[in-house]
Residue frames as qw, qx, qy, qz and C-alpha x, y, z in Angstrom:
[[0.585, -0.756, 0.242, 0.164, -39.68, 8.50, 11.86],
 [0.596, 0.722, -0.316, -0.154, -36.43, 8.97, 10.27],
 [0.916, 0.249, -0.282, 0.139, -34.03, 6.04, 10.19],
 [0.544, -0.727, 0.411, 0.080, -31.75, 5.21, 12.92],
 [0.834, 0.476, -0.164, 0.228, -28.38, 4.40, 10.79],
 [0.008, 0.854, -0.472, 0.217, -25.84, 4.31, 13.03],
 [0.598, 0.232, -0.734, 0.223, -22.65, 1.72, 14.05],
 [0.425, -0.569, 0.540, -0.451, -23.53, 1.80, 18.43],
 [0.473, -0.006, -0.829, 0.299, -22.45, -1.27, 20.38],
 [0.514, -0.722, -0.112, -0.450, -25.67, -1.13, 23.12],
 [0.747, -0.615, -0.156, 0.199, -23.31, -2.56, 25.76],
 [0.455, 0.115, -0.170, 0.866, -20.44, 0.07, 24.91],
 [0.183, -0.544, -0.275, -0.772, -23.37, 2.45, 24.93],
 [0.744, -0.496, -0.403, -0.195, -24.41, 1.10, 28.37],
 [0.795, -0.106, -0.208, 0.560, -21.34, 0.73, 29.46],
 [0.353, 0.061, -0.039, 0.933, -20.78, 4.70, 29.13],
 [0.309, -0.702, -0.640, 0.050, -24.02, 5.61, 30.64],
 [0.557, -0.621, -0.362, 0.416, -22.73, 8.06, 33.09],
 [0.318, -0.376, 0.142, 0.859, -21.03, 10.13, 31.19],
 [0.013, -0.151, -0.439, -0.886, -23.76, 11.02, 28.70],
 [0.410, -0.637, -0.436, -0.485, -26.80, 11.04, 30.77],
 [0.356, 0.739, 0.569, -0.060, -27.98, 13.53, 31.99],
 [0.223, -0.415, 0.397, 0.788, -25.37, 15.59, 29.92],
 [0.047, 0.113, -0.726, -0.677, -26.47, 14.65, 26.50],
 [0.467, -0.205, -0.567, -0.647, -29.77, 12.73, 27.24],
 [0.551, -0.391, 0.192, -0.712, -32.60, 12.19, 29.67],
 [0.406, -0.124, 0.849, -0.315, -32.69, 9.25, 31.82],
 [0.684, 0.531, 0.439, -0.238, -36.27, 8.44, 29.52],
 [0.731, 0.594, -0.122, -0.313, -34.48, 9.21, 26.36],
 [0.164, 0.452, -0.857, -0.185, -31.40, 6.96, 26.73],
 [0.588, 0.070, 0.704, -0.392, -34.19, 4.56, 27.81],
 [0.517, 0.677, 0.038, -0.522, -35.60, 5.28, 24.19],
 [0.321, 0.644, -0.675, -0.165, -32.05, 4.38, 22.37],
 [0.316, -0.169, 0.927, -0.108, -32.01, 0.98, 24.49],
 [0.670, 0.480, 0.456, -0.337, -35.68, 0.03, 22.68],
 [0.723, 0.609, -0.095, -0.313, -34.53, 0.94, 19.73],
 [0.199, -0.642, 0.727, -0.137, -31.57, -0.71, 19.99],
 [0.369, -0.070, 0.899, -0.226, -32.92, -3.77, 21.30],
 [0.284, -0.132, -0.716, -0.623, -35.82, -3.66, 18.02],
 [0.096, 0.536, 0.793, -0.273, -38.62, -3.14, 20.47],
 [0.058, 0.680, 0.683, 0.259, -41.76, -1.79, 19.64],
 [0.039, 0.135, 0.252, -0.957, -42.14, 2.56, 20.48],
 [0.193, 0.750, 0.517, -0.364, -45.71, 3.98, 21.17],
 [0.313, 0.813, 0.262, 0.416, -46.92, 6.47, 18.84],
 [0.346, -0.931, 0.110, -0.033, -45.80, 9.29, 21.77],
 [0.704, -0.387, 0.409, 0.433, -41.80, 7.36, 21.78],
 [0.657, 0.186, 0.435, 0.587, -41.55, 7.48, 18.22],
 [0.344, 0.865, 0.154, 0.331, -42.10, 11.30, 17.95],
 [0.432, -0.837, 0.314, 0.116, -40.27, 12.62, 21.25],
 [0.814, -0.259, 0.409, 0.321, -37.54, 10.22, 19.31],
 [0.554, 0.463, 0.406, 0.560, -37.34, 11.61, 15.80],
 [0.346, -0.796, -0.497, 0.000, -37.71, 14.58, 17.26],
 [0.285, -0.892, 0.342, -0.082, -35.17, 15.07, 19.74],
 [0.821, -0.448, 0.350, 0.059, -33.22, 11.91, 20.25],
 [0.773, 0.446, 0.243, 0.381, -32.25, 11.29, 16.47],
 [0.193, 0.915, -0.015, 0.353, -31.32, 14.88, 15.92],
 [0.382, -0.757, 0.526, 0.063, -28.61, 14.85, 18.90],
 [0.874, -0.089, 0.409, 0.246, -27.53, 11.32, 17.69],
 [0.587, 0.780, 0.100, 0.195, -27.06, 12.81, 14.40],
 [0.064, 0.957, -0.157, 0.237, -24.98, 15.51, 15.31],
 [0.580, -0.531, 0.615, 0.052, -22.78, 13.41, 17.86],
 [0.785, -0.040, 0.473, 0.397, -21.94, 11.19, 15.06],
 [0.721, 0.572, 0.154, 0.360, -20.98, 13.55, 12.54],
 [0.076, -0.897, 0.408, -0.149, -18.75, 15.19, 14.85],
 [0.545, -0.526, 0.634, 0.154, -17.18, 12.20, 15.59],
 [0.804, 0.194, 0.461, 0.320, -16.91, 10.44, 11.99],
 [0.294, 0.928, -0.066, -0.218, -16.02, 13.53, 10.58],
 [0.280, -0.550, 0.764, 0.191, -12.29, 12.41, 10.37],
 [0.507, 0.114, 0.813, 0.264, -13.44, 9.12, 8.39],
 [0.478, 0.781, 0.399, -0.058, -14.99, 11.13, 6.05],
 [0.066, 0.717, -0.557, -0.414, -11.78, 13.20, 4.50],
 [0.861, 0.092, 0.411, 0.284, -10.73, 11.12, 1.38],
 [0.048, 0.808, -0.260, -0.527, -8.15, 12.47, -0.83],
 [0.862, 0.383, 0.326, 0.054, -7.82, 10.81, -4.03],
 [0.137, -0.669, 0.503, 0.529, -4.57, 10.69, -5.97],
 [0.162, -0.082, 0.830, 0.528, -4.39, 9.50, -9.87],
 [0.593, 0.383, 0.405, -0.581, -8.30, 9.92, -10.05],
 [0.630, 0.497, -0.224, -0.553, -8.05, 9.59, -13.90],
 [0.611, 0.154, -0.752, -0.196, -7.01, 5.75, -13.81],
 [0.169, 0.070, 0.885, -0.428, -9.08, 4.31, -11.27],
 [0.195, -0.435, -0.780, -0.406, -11.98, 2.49, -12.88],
 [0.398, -0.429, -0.056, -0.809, -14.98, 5.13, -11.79],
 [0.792, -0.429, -0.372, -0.225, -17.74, 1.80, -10.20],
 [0.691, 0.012, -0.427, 0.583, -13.89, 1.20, -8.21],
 [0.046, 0.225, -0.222, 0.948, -13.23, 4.84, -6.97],
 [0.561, -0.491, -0.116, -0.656, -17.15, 4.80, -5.48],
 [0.830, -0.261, -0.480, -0.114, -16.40, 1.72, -3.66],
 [0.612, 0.190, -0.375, 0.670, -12.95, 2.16, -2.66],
 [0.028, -0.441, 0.330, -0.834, -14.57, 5.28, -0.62],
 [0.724, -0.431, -0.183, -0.507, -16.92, 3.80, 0.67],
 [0.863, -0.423, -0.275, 0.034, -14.38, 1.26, 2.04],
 [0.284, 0.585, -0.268, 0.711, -12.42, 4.03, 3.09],
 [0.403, -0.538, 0.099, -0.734, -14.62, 5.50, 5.33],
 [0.785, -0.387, -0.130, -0.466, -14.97, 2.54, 6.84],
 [0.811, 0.010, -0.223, 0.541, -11.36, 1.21, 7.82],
 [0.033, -0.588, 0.218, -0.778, -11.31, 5.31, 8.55],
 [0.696, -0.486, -0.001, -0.528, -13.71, 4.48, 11.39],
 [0.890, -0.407, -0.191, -0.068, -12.51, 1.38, 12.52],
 [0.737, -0.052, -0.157, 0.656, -8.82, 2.49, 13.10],
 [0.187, -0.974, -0.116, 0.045, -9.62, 5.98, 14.70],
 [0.449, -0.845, 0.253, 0.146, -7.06, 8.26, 14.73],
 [0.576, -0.068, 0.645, 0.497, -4.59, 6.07, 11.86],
 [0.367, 0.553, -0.411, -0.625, -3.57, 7.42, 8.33],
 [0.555, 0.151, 0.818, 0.012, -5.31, 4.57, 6.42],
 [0.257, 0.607, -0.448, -0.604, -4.84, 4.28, 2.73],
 [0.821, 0.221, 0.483, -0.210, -6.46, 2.12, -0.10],
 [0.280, 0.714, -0.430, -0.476, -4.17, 1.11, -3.18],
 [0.367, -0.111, 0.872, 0.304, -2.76, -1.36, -5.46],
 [0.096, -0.095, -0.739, -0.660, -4.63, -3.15, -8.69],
 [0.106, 0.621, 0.571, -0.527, -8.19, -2.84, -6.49],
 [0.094, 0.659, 0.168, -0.727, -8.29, 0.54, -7.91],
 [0.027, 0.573, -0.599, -0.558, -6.71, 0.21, -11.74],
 [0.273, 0.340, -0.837, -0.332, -7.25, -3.28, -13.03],
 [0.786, -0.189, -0.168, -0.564, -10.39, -5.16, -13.89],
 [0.882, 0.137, -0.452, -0.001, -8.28, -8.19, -12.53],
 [0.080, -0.602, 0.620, -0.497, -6.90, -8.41, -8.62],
 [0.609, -0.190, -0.735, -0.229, -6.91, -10.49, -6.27],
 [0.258, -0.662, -0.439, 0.549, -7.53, -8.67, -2.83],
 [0.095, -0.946, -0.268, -0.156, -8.30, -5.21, -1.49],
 [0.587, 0.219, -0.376, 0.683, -4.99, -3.51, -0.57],
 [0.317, -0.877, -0.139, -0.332, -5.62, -1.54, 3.04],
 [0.662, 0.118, -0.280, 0.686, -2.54, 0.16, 4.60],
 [0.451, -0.801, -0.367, -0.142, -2.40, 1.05, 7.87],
 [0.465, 0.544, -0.400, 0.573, 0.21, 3.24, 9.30],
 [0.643, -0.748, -0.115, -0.116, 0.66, 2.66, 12.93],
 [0.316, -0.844, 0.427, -0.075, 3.70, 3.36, 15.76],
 [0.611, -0.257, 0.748, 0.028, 4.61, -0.55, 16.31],
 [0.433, 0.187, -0.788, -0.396, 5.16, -3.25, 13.29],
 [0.678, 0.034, 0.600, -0.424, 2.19, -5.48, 13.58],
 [0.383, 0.143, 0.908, 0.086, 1.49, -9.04, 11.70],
 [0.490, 0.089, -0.424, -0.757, -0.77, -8.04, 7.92],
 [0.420, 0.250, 0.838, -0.243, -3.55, -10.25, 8.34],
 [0.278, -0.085, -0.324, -0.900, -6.49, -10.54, 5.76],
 [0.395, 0.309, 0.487, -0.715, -10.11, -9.81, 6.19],
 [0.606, 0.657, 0.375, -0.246, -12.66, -11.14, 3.57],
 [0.662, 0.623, 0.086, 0.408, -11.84, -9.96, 0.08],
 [0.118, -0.981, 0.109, -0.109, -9.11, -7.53, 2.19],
 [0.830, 0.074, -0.277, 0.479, -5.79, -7.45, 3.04],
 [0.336, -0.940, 0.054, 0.020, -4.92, -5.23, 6.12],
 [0.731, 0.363, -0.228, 0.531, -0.89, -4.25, 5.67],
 [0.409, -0.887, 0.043, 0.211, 0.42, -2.06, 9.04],
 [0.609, 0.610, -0.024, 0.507, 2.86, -0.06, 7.88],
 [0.438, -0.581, -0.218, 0.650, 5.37, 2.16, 10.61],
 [0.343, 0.930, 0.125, -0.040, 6.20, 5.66, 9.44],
 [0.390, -0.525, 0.567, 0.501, 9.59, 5.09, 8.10],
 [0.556, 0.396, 0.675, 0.281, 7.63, 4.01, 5.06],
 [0.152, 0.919, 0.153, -0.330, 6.87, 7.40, 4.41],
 [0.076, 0.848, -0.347, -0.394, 10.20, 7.99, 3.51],
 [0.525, -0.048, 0.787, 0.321, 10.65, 4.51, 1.17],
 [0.121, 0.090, -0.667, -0.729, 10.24, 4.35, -2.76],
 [0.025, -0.519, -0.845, -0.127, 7.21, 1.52, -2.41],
 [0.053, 0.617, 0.541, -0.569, 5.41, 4.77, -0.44],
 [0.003, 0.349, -0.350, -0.869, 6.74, 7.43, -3.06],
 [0.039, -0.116, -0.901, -0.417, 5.38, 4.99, -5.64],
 [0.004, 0.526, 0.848, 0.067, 1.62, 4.35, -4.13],
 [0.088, 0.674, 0.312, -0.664, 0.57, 7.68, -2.76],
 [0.088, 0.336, -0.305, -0.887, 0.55, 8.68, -6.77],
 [0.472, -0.190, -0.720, -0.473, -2.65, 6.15, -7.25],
 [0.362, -0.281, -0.852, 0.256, -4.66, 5.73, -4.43],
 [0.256, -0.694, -0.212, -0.639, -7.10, 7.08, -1.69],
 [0.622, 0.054, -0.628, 0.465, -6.39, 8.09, 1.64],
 [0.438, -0.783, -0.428, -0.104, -7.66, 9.78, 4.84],
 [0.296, -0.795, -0.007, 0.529, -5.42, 12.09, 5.47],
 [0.521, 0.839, 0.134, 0.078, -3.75, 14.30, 2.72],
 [0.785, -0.024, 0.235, 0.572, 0.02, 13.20, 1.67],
 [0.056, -0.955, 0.258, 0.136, 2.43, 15.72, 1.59],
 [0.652, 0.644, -0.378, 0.133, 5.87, 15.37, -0.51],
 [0.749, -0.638, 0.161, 0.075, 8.13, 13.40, 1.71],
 [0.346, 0.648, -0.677, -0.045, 12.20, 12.95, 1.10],
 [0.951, 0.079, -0.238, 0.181, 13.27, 9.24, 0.11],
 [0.453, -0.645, 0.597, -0.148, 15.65, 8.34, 3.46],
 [0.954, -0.067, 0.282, -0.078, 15.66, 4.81, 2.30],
 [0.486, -0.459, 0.595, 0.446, 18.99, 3.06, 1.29],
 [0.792, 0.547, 0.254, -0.091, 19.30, 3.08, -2.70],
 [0.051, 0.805, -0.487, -0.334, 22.34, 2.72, -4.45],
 [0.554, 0.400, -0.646, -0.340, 24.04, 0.44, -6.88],
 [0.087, 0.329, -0.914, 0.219, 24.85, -1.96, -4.29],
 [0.432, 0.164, 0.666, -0.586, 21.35, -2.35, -3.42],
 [0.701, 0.508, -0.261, -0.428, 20.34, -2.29, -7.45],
 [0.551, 0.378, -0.721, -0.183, 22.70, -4.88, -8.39],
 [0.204, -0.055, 0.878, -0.429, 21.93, -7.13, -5.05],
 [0.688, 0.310, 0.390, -0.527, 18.14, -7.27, -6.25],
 [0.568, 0.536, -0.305, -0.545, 19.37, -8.36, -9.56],
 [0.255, 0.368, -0.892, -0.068, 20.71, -11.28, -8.50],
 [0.329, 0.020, 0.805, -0.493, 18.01, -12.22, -6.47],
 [0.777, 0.385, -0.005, -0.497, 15.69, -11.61, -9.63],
 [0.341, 0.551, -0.738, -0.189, 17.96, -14.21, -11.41],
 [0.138, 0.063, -0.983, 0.108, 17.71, -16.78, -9.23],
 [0.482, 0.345, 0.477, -0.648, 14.01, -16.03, -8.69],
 [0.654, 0.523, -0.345, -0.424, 13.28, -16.28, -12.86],
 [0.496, 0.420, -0.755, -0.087, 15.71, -19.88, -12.53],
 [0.067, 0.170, 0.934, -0.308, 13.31, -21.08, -9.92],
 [0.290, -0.420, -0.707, -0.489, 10.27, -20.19, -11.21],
 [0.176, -0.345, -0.584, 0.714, 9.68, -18.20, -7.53],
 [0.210, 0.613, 0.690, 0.323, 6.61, -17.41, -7.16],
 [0.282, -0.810, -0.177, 0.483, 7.82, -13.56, -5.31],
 [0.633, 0.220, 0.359, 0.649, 9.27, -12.81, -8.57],
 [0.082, 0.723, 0.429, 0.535, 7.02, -9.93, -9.12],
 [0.465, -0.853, -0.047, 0.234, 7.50, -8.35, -5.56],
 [0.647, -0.417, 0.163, 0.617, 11.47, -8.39, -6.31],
 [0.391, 0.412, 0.518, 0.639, 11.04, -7.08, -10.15],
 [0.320, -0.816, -0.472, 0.094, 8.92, -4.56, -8.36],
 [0.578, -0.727, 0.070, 0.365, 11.54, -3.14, -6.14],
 [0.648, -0.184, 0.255, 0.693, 14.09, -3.51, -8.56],
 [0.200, 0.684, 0.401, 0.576, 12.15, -1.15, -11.61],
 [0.256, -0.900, -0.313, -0.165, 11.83, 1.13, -8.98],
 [0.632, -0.498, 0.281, 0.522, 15.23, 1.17, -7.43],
 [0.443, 0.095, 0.421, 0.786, 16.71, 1.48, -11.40],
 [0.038, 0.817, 0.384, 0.429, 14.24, 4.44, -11.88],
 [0.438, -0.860, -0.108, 0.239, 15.04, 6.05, -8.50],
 [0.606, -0.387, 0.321, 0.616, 19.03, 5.71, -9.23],
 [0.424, 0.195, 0.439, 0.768, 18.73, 7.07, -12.92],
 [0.075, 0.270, 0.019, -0.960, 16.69, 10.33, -11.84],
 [0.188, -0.201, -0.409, -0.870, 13.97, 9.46, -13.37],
 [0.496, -0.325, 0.245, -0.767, 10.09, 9.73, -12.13],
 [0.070, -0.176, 0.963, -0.192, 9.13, 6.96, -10.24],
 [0.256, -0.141, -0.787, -0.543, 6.34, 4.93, -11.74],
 [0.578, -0.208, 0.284, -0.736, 2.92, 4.73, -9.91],
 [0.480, -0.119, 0.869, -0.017, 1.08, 1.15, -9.50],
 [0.777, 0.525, 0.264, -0.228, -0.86, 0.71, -12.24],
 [0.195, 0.818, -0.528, -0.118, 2.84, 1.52, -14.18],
 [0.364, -0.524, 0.746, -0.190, 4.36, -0.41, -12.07],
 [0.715, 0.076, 0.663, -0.207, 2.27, -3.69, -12.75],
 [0.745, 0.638, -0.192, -0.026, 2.19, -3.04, -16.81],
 [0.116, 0.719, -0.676, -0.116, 6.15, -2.92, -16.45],
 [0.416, -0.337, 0.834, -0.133, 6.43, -6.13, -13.95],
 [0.839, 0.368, 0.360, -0.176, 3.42, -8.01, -16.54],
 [0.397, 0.819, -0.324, -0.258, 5.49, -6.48, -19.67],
 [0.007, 0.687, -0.724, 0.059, 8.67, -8.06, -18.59],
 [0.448, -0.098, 0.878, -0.140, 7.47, -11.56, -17.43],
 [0.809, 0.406, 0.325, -0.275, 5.00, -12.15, -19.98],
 [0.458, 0.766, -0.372, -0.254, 7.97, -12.32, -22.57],
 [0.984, -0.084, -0.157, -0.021, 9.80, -15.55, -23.56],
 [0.694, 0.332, -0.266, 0.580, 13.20, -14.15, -22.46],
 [0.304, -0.889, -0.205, -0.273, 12.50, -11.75, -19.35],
 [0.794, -0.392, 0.006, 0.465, 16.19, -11.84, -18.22],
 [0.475, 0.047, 0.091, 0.874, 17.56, -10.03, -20.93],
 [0.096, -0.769, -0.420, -0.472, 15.12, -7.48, -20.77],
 [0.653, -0.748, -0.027, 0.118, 16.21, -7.29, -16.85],
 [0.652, -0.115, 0.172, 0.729, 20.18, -7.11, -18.15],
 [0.286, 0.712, 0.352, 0.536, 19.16, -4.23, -20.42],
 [0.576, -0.682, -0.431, -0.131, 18.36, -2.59, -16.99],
 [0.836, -0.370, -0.032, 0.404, 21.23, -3.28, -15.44],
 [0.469, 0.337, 0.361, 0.732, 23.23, -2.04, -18.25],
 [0.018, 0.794, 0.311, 0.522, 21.04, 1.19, -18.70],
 [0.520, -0.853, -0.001, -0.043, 21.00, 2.24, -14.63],
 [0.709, -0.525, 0.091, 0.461, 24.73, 1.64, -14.09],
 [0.475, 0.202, 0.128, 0.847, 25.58, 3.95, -16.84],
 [0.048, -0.760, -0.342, -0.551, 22.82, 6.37, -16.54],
 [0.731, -0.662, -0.163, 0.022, 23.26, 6.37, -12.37],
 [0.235, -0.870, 0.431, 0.047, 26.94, 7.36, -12.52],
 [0.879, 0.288, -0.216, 0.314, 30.29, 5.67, -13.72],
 [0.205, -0.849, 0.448, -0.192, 32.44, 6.84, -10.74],
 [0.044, 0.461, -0.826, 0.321, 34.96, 5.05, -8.65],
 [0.282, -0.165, 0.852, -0.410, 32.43, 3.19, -6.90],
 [0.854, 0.282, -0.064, -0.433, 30.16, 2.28, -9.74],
 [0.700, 0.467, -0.540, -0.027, 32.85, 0.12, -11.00],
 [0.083, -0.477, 0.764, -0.426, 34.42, -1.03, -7.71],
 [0.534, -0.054, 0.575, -0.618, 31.15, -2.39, -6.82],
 [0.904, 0.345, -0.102, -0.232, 30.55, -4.29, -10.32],
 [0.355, 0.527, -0.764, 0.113, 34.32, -5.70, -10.23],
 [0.284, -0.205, 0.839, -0.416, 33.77, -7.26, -6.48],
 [0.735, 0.143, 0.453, -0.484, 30.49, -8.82, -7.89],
 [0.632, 0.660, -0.371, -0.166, 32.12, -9.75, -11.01],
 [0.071, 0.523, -0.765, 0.368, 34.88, -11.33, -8.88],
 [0.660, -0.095, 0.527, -0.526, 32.16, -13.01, -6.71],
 [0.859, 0.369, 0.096, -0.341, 30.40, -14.73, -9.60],
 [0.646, 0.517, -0.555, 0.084, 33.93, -16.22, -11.04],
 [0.299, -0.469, 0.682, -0.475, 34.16, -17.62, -7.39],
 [0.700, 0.157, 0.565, -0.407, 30.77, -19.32, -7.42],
 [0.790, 0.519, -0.289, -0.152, 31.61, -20.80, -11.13],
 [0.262, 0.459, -0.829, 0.181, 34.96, -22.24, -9.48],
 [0.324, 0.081, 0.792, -0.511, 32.91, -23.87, -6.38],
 [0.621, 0.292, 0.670, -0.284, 29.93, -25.05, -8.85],
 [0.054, 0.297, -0.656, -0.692, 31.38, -25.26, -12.28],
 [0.244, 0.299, 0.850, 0.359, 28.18, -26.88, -13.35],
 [0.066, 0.882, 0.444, -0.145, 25.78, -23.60, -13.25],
 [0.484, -0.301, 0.192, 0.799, 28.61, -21.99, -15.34],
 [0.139, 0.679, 0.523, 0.496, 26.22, -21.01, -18.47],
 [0.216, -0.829, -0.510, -0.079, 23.89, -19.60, -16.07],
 [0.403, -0.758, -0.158, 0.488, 26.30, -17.38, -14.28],
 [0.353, -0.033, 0.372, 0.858, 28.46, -16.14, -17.45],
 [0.016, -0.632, -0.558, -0.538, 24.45, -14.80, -18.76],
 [0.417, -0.811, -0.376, 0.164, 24.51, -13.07, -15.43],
 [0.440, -0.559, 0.026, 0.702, 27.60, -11.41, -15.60],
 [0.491, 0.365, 0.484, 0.626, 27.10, -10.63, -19.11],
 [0.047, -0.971, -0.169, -0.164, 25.25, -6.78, -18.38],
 [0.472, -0.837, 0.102, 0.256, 28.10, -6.13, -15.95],
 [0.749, -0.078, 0.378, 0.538, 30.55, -6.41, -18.60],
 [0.275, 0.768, 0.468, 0.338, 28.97, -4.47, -20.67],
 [0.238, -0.970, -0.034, 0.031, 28.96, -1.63, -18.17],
 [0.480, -0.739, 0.240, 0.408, 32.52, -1.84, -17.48],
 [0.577, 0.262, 0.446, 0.632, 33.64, -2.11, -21.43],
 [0.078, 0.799, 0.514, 0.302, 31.52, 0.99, -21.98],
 [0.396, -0.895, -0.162, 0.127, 32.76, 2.59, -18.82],
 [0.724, -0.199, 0.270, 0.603, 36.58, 2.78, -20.10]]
């Protein structure tokens, strides 16, 4: 008899009686599904009428309905570790299933890098709901405004996903003011030793790619850059370089410079009001000079 391999819940199965017998099956064969079910014993005469007939509808009812967890569409195939890319579908298919009806997508270092430390699973649903994690998982609920954000731009070129990602336009805010706002936040992240450093460094490599036109790194990029940059003994100026590079490459209008004066202006504030973190701020302002000597 061939192998009953399927996910039923006997009291959902019970529970929807009515509507599948005697539509689908005979009074005696949903009797059949409860036995097996329940791991009782079938006569010789149960276990053929069951392989038979009973399996062979089951079959067919579940691969019309899992059909949908079964699409996977793989992006970056050629740097996802192979033993990874078998699993990763496997726990596709199966976060497909349990979130019917949701675009549910597997990425991050999972896929890339012999070294992670969760499963990245990213659910796109109507409402913003609470990430939670599961085992070696990490469920992330994403709305679909993400669609149109860099981080999204960014993963959908490495990952796998049940439903099949079309080219979306970046709506999200990006402009100097948002570039040079993350840089200060890396600063004072790198002069606390914070341990979100890498989330902000993140954002920002991406932001200074986005603004200078050029292509926007995937994750496996993404992590070499953010590893690149911290693993050195000086990962600030490496981050000024940055600065420097995007605010000429990104445009030298009216409001490139407006927007580095007022922050320039700021930072000779917060040296009057805490003249002892003066170093630190003159090493901060020190790109934004740059830009505006350069820009003349």
């Amino acid at each position: 008899m061939r192998q009953l391999n399927y996910h039923l819940d006997l009291k959902h199965l019970q529970k929807i009686k009515q509507d599948i017998v005697p539509v689908l099956f005979t009074e005696h064969q949903f009797g059949l599904i409860e036995k097996k079910l329940k791991k009782k014993s079938l006569t010789p005469s149960e276990k053929n009428e069951f392989s038979r007939t009973v399996s062979r509808k089951m079959k067919a009812v579940y691969a019309i309905m899992d059909h949908q967890g079964r699409d996977i569409y793989i992006y970056g195939k050629q740097k996802i570790i192979p033993s990874r890319l078998t699993l990763a579908k496997k726990y596709l298919q199966m976060f497909a299933r349990k979130f019917k009806n949701k675009h549910v997508l597997i990425s991050g270092s999972f896929l890339h890098s012999k070294i992670f430390d969760d499963i990245d699973i990213f659910i796109f649903s109507k409402y913003e709901k609470e990430d939670y994690k599961q085992g070696k998982f990490h469920i992330n609920y994403l709305t679909k405004d993400a669609y149109h954000s860099l981080f999204f731009a960014s993963m959908q070129k490495l990952c796998l996903s049940n439903q099949q990602i079309e080219e979306q336009l970046i709506t999200e805010k990006v402009d100097l003011d948002t570039f040079l706002s993350l840089y200060q936040e890396l600063g004072n992240d790198l002069e606390r030793n914070f341990l979100g450093v890498e989330k902000t460094l993140r954002v920002f490599l991406l932001q200074a790619a986005y603004i200078m036109m050029k292509p926007l790194p995937d994750s496996a990029e993404l992590r070499q850059e953010v590893k690149g940059i911290l693993n050195t003994k000086k990962p600030l100026e490496l981050i000024k370089k940055i600065v420097v590079g995007t605010a000429l490459l990104g445009g030298k209008d009216k409001n490139t410079l407006h927007s580095i004066k007022e922050l320039l202006g700021s930072y000779h504030e917060i040296m009057r009001e805490y003249p002892q973190h003066t170093a630190y701020y003159k090493e901060m302002m020190e790109p934004l000079n740059e830009v505006m000597a350069l820009a003349d």
